[in-house]
N, C-alpha and C positions, 0 to 999 in steps of 0.2 A: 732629330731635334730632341728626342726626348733625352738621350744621352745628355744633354746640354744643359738640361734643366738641374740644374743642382747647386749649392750655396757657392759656389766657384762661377760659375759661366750661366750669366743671366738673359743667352739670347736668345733661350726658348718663351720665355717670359715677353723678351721684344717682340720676336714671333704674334704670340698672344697677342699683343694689345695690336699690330699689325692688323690681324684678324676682327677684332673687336672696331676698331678703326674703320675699317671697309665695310664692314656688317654696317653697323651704323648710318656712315657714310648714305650707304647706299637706299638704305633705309629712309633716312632725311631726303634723297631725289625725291624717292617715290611717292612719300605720303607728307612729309612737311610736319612733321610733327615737333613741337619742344622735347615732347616724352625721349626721342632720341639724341636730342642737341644737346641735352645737359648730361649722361654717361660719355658721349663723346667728347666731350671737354672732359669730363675727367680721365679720360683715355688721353686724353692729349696732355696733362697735366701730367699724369702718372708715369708716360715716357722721360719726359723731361728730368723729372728724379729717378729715370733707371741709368740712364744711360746719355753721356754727351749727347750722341748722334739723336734724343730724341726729339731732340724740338725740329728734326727734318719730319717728322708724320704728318703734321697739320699738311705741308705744302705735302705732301703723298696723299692721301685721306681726302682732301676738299677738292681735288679737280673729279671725285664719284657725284658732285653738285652740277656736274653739268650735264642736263638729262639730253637724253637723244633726240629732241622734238620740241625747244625752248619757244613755246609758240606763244604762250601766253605769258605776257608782259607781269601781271599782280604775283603770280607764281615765281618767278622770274624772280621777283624783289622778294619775298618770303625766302624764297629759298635761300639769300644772300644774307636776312635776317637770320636767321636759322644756322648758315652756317659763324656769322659773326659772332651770335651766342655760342657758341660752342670755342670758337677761336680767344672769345673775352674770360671763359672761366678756364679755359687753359693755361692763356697767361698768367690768369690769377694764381693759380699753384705753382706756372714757374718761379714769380715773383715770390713766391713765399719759396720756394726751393735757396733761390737768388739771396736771400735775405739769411738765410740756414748755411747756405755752406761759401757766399761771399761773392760769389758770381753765379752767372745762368747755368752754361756747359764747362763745367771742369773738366781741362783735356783736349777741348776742340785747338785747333791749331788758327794762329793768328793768319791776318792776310801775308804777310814775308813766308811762315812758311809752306803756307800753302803756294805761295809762289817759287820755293824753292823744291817743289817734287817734281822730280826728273821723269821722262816721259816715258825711258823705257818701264821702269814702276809703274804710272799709273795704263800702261798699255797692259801689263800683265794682270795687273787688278783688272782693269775693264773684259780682257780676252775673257779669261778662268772664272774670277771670284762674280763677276756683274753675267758675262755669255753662258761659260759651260756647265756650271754650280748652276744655276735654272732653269739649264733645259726642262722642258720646251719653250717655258712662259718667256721666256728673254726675247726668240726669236719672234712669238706672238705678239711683244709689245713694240717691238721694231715693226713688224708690220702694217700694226695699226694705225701707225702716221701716215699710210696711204688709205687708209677708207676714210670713207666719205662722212659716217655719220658717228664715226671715234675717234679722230685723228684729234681731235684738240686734248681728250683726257692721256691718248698714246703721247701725244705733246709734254704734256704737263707731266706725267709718270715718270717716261725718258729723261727729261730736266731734270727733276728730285733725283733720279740716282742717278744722273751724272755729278751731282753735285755731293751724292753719298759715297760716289767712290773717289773723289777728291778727298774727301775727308778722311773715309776708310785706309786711305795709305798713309795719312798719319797717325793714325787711331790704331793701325795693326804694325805695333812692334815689328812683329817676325816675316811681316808682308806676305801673310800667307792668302792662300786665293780660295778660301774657304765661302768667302761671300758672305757673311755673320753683318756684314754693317749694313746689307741689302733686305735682309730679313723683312723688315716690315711693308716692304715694297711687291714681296712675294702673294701674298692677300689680294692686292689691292691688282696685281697684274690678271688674280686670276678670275676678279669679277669683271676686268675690261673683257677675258676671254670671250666666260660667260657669255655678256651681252651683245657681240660681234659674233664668235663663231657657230655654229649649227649644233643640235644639242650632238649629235653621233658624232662628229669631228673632237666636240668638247671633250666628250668620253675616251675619245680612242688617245687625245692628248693625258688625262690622265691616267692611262697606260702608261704609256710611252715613260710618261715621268716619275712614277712607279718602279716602271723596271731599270729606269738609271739611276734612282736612287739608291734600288737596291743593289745594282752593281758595282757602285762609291763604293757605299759601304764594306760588301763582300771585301775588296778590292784594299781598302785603305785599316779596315780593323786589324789591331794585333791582341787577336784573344789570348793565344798561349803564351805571348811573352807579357803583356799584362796581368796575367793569373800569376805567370813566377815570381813578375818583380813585388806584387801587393804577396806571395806568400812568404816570399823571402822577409819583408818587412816583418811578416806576422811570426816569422822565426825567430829573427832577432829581437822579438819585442818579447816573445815570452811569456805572452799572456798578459802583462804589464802595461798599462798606459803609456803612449810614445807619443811626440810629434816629428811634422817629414819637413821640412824646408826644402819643396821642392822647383823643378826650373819649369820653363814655360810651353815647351811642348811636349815629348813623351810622356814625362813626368804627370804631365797635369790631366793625359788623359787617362794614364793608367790609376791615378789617385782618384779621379771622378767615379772610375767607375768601382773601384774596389776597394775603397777607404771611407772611415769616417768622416764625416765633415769637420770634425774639430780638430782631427790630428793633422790636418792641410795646416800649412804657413806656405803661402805665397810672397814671392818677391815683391810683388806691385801694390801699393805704390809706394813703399821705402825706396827703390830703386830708383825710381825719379826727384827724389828729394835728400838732395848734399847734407840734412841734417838727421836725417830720419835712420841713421844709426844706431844711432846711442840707445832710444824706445823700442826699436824692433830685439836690439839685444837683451835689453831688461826685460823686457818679456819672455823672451827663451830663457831666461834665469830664473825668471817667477815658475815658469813650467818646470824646469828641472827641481827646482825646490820642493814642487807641489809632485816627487816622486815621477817625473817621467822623463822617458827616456829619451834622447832626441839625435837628430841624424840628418846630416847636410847633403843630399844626395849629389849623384855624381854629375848630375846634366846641369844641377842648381850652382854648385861651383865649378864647371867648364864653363856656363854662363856669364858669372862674373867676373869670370879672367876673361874673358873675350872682349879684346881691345874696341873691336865695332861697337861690341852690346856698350861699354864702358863710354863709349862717343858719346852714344847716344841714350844712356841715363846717370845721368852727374853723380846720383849716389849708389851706383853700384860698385865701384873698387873702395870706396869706404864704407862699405856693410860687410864687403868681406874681408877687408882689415877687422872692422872692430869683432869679429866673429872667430879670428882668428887670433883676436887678443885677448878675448872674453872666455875664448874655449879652447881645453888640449883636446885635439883632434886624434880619431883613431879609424884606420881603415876597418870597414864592414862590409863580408859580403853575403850572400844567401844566395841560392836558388838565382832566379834572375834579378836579383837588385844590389847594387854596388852604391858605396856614399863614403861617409865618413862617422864617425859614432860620437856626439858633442858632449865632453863634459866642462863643468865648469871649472875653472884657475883658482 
């Protein structure tokens, strides 16, 4: 996750407040305090302006309200108090979110098309991105709907990401099964553990998830061809200020980990907006003017010739028209990175 954390990919950041969520959360069971109900609203608040998906925390985060022994009735109501303050100043910043940028969730998908994701999708999402992306904690939360004295928060957990990865297949372009929309569900699975399992079972589980993360990793990193394609960049640039226009998977991880954060130009969200041509290119004109050098790489325009990708965001074949009318194009390659060299007409 830390790889993630960088001005591109904000789901280390979701993570976080996931974390910060459950802590709390759990904190408010225990002792009932305000002191805790009002950073959790702003936790809940502060999702909401990270990311669509965040106004799923609250229903993630509040079913840690229900304690294991709900024996005393005045408790009972405090603690509902407690969490409703927490729920009312969260709204409040979405409202004001709502009010900033015109709606609540920019990007959440309407009920049509959430009624239109096909099953084999979201079974591959729930297999990989929701099953094998958290081992072990996946299996432990499936579980816990048969004990006796967690099965309502294993309940309540289960529902929020089934309802996260409904969402997450429309939220994930590339429908990759990385799990990124379940993140902050990951916290909150692992204090249901916590409090169910035995401490030496608990431990021996974060092992286990430990060594499968680090086997992902192992498994899925491309160190030496992302050191070529960021040197190749640093070849062609010359010492000289550059920017990369680049596309959405190899591209973005190799940029994350080996580039500046201001030489990134991401497609998103031009690429969803039939007008957002015209400003994405005046901007690359203002760069070139301002001495830098710029370069369309090769996966960013195989991208937008790709007739699915073009289905499925309205202004991608007209970003790379007007890119292609704004700029004479020249093949560039280095080391491991291949693109096109943009100047301007």
């Amino acid at each position: 996750f830390a790889v993630a954390a960088t001005t591109i990919h904000v789901h280390a950041l979701f993570l976080l407040l996931g974390a910060l969520a459950a802590w709390l959360a759990a904190a408010l069971a225990q002792r009932g305090g305000f002191v805790a109900a009002a950073p959790l609203g702003l936790v809940f608040g502060g999702a909401c302006w990270l990311l669509p998906a965040g106004v799923l925390l609250p229903f993630a985060a509040l079913p840690l309200l229900l304690r294991q022994d709900p024996t005393n009735e005045p408790t009972r109501l405090r603690r509902a108090l407690l969490g409703g303050s927490a729920l009312a100043l969260g709204a409040g910043l979405a409202w004001l979110a709502q009010q900033q940028r015109g709606e609540l969730a920019p990007g959440m998908p309407t009920l049509a098309e959430v009624g239109s994701q096909d099953l084999r999708t979201l079974g591959r999402l729930t297999l990989y991105g929701a099953g094998l992306a958290f081992l072990p904690l996946s299996l432990v939360a499936v579980a816990a709907l048969w004990s006796h004295r967690h099965h309502r928060q294993a309940l309540l957990l289960v529902a929020g990401a089934a309802v996260a990865v409904v969402l997450g297949c429309h939220l994930n372009p590339g429908r990759s099964a990385d799990g990124w929309f379940l993140l902050p569900f990951a916290p909150l699975a692992a204090v249901l553990a916590a409090r169910w399992l035995p401490v030496r079972l608990s431990l021996l589980l974060v092992l286990v998830a430990a060594g499968l993360s680090g086997t992902k990793l192992w498994r899925i990193a491309e160190w030496e061809p992302g050191a070529a394609w960021a040197a190749g960049v640093r070849e062609l640039a010359g010492g000289k200020p550059f920017a990369l226009v680049i596309g959405p998977q190899r591209d973005a991880g190799f940029a994350l980990a080996a580039l500046p954060a201001g030489a990134v130009v991401r497609l998103w969200p031009t690429v969803d907006d039939a007008a957002g041509a015209e400003p994405f290119v005046a901007a690359l004109r203002a760069r070139a003017a301002a001495s830098e050098r710029l370069w369309l790489t090769a996966e960013a325009e195989q991208t937008l010739r790709d007739p699915a990708f073009g289905a499925a965001h309205p202004g991608a074949s007209g970003l790379l028209a007007a890119i292609e009318a704004g700029f004479a194009t020249e093949p560039a390659t280095a080391q491991g990175f291949a693109g096109k060299e943009l100047r301007p007409r």
